[in-house]
mmCIF file of the C-alpha atoms, coordinates in Angstrom:
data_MODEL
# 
_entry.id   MODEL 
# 
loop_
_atom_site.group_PDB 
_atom_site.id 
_atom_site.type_symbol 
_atom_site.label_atom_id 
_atom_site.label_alt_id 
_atom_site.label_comp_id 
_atom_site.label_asym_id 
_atom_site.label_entity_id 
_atom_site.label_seq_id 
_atom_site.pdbx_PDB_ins_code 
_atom_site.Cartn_x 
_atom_site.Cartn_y 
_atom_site.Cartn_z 
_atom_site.occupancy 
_atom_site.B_iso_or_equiv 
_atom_site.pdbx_formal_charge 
_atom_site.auth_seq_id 
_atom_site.auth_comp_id 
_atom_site.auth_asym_id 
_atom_site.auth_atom_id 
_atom_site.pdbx_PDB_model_num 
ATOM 1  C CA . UNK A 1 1  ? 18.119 91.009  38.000 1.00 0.00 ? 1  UNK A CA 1 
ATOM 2  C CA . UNK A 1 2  ? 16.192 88.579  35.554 1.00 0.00 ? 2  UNK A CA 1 
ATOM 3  C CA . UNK A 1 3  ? 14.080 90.047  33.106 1.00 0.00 ? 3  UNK A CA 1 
ATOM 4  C CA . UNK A 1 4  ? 11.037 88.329  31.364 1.00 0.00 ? 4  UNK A CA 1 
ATOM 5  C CA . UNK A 1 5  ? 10.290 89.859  27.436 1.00 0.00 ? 5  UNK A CA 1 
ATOM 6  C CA . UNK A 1 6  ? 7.817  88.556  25.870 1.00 0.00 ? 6  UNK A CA 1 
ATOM 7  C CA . UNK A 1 7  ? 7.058  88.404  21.546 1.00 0.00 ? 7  UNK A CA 1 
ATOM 8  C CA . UNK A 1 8  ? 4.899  91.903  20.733 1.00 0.00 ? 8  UNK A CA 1 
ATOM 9  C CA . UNK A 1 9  ? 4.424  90.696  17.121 1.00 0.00 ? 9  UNK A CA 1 
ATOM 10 C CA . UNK A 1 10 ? 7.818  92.446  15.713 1.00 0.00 ? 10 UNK A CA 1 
ATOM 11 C CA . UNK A 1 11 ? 10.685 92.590  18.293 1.00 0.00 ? 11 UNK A CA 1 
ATOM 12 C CA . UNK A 1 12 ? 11.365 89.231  20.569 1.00 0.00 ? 12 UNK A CA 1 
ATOM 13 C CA . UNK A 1 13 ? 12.132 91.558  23.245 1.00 0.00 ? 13 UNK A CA 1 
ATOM 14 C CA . UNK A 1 14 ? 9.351  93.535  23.056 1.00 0.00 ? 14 UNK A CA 1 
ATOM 15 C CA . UNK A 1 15 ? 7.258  93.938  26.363 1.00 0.00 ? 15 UNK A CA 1 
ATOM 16 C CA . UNK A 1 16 ? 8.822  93.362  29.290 1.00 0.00 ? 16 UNK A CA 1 
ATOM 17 C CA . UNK A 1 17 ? 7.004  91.322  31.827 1.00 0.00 ? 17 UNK A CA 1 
ATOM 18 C CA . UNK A 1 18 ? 8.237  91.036  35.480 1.00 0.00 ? 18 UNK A CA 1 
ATOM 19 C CA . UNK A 1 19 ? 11.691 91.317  36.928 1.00 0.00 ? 19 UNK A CA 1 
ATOM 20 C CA . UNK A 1 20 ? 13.194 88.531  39.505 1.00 0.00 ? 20 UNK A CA 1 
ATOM 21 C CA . UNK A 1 21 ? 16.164 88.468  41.300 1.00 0.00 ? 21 UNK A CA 1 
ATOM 22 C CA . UNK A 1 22 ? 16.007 84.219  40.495 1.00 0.00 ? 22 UNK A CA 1 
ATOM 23 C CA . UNK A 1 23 ? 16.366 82.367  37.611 1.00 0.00 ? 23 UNK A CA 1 
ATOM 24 C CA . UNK A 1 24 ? 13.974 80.111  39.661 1.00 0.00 ? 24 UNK A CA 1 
ATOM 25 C CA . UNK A 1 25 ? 11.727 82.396  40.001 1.00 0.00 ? 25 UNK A CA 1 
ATOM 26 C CA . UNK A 1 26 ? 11.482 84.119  36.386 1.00 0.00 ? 26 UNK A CA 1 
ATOM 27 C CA . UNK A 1 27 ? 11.211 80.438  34.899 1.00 0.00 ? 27 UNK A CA 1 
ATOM 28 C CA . UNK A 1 28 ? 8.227  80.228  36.661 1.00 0.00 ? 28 UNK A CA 1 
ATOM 29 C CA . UNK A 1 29 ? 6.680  83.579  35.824 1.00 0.00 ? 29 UNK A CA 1 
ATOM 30 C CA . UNK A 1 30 ? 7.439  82.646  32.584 1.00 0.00 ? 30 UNK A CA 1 
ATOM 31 C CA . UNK A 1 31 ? 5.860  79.234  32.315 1.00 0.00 ? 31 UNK A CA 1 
ATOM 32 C CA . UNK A 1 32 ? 2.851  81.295  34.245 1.00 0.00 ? 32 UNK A CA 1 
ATOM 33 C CA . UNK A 1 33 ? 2.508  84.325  31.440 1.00 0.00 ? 33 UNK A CA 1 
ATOM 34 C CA . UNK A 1 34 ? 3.845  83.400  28.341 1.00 0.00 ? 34 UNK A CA 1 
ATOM 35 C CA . UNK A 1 35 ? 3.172  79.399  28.751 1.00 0.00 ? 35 UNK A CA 1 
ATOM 36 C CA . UNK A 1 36 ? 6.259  78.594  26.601 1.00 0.00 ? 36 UNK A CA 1 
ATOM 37 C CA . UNK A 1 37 ? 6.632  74.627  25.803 1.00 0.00 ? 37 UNK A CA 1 
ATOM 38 C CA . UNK A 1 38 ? 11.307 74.794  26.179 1.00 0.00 ? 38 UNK A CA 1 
ATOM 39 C CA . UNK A 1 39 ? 13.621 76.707  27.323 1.00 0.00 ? 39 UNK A CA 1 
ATOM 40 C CA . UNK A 1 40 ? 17.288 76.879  26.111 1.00 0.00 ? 40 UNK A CA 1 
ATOM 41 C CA . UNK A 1 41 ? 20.422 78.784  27.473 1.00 0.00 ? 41 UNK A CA 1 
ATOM 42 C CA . UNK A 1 42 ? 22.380 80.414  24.763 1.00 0.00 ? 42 UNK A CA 1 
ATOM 43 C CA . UNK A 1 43 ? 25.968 79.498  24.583 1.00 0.00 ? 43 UNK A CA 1 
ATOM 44 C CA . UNK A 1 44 ? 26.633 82.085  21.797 1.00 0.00 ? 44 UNK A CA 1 
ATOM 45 C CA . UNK A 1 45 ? 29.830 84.081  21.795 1.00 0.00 ? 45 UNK A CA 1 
ATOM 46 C CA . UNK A 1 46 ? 28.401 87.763  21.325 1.00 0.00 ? 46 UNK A CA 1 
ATOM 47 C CA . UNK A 1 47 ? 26.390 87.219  24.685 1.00 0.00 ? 47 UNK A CA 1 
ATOM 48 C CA . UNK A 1 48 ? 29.339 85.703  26.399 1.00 0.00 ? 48 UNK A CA 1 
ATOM 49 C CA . UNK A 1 49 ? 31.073 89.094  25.282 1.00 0.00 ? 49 UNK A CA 1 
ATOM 50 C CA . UNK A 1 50 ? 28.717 91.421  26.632 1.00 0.00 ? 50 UNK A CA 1 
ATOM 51 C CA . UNK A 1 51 ? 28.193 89.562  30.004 1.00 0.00 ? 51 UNK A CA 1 
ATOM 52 C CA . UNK A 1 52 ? 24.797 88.562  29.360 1.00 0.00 ? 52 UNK A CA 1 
ATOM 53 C CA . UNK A 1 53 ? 22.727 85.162  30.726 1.00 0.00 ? 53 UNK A CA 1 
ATOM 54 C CA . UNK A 1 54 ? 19.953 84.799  28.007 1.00 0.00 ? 54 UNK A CA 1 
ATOM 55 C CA . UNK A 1 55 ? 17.334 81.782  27.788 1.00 0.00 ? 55 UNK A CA 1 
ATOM 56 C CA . UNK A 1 56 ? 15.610 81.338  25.016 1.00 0.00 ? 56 UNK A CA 1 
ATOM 57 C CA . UNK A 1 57 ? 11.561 80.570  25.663 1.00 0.00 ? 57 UNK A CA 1 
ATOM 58 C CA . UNK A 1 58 ? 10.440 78.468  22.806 1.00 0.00 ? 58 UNK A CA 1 
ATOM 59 C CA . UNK A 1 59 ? 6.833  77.220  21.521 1.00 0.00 ? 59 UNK A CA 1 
ATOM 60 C CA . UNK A 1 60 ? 6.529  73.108  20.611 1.00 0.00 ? 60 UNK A CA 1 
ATOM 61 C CA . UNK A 1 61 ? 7.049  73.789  16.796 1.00 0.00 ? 61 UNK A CA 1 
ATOM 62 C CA . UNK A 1 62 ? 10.477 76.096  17.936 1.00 0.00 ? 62 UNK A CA 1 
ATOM 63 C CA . UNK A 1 63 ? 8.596  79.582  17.520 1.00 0.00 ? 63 UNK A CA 1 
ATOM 64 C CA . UNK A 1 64 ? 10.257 82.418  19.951 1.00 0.00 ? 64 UNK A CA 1 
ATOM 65 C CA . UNK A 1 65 ? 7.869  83.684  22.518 1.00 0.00 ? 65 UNK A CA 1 
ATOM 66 C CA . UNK A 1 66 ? 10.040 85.594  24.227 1.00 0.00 ? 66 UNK A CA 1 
ATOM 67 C CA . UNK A 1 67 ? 13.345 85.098  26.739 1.00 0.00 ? 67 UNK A CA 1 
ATOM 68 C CA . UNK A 1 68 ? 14.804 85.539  30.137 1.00 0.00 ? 68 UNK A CA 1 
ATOM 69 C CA . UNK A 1 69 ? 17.822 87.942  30.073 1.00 0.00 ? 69 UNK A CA 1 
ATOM 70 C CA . UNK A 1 70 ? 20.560 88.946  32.700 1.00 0.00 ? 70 UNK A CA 1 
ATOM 71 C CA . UNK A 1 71 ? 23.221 90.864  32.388 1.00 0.00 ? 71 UNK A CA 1 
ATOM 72 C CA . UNK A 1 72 ? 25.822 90.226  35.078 1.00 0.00 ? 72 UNK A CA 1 
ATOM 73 C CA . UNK A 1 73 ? 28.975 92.956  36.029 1.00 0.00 ? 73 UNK A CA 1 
ATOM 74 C CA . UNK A 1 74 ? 32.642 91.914  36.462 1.00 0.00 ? 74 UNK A CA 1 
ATOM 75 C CA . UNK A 1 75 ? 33.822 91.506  39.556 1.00 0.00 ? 75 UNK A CA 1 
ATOM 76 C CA . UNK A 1 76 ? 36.715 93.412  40.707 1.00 0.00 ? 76 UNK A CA 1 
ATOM 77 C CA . UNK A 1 77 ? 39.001 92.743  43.863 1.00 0.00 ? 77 UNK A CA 1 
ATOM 78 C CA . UNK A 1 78 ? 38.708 95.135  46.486 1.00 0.00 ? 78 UNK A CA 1 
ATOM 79 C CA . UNK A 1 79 ? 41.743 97.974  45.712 1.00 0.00 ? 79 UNK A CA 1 
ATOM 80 C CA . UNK A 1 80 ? 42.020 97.323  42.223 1.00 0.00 ? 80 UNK A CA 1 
ATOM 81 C CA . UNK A 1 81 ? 39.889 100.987 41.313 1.00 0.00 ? 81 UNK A CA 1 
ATOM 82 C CA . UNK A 1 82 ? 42.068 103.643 40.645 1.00 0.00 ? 82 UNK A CA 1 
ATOM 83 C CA . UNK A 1 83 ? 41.715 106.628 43.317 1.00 0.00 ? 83 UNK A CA 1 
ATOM 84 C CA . UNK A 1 84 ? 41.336 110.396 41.660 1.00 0.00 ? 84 UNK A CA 1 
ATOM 85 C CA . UNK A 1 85 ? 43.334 112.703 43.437 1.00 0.00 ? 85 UNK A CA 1 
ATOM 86 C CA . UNK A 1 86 ? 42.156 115.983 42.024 1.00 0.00 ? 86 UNK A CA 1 
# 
């Protein structure tokens, strides 16, 4: 699920704005509500770690507005979970 936050004035994920199941679809939302000027992927390590898709929504001059988060699960094969037995 792809979450739009938007700036409140002190956190850069502040409010939270609308939830899509696209990346598609919550760039558009995004252009539509906060009417950001770029958008960037991060390619930073400590979101790479934590399984997290973030784009960055930037103003002309390169002032945050807000940003587009996901965070995505591992995938395990089928019959790798280990089965309690009591």
């Amino acid at each position: 699920m792809w979450k739009i936050y938007k700036w409140n004035g002190h956190y850069i994920m502040g409010d939270l704005i609308s939830e899509h199941s696209s990346e598609a679809s919550a760039l558009k939302a995004a252009k539509k509500k906060i009417n950001y000027a770029r958008s960037e992927r991060s390619t930073l390590p400590s979101f790479k770690a934590r399984k997290e898709i973030v784009i960055w929504l930037d103003a002309d001059n390169g002032t945050p507005l807000g940003l587009i988060i996901k965070k995505t699960r591992k995938k395990t094969k089928k019959g790798d979970e280990t089965v309690s037995t009591g």
